[in-house]
C-alpha positions as CSV (number, residue, x, y, z in Angstrom):
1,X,84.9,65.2,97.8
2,X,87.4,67.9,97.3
3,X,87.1,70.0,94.8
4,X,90.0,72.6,93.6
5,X,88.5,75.8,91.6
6,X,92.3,77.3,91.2
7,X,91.3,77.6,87.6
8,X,88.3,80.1,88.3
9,X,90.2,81.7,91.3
10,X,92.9,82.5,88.2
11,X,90.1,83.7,85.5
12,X,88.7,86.2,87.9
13,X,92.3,87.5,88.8
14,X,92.9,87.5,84.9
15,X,96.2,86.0,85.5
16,X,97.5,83.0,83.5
17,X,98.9,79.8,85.0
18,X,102.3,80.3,84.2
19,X,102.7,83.9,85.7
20,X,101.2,82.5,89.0
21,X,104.0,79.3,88.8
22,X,106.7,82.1,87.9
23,X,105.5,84.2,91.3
24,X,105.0,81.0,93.1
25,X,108.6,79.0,92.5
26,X,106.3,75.7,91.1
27,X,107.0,74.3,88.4
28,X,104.1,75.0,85.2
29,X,103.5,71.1,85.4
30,X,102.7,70.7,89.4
31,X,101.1,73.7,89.2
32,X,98.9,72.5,86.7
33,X,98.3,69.4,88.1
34,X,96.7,71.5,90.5
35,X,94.7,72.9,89.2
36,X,93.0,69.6,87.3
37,X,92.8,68.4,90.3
38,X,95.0,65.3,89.7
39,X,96.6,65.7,92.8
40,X,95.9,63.7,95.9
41,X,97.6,66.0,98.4
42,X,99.1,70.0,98.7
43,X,101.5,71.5,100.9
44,X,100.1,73.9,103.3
45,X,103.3,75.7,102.0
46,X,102.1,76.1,98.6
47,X,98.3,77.0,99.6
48,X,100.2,79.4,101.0
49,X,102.2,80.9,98.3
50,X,98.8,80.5,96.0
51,X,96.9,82.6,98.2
52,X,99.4,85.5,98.7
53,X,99.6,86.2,95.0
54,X,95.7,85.8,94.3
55,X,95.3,87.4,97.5
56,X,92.3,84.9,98.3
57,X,91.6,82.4,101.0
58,X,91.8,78.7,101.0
59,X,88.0,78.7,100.8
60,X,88.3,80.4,97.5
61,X,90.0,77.6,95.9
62,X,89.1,74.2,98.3
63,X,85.7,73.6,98.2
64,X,83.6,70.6,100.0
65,X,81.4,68.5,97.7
66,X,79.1,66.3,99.4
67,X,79.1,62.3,98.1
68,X,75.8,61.5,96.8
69,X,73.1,60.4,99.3
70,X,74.5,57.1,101.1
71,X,72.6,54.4,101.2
């Protein structure tokens, strides 16, 4: 499972949401959809644009959670 952590990424850069959409061209909705995670897809575009005002890496807000133990 993917995880998003935009929302921590943001609290560390002290910068609200709806400065980064301002920055970003994205609207305060998609952005925030985002961040909840209640997407199911981003454009590599956007990860972009996210990155170059927080000035992190992908890594910083994607992260890899492993399912539970298969059986």
């Amino acid at each position: 499972m993917i995880v998003l952590r935009l929302d921590r990424v943001l609290a560390d850069r002290k910068m609200r949401s709806k400065e980064l959409a301002e920055r970003i061209g994205l609207s305060e909705v998609n952005l925030s959809r985002i961040k909840c995670g209640k997407i199911s897809a981003v454009r590599f575009s956007t990860l972009d644009a996210i990155c170059r005002e927080l000035g992190c890496q992908p890594g910083d807000i994607l992260e890899y959670v492993p399912d539970g133990p298969e059986t």
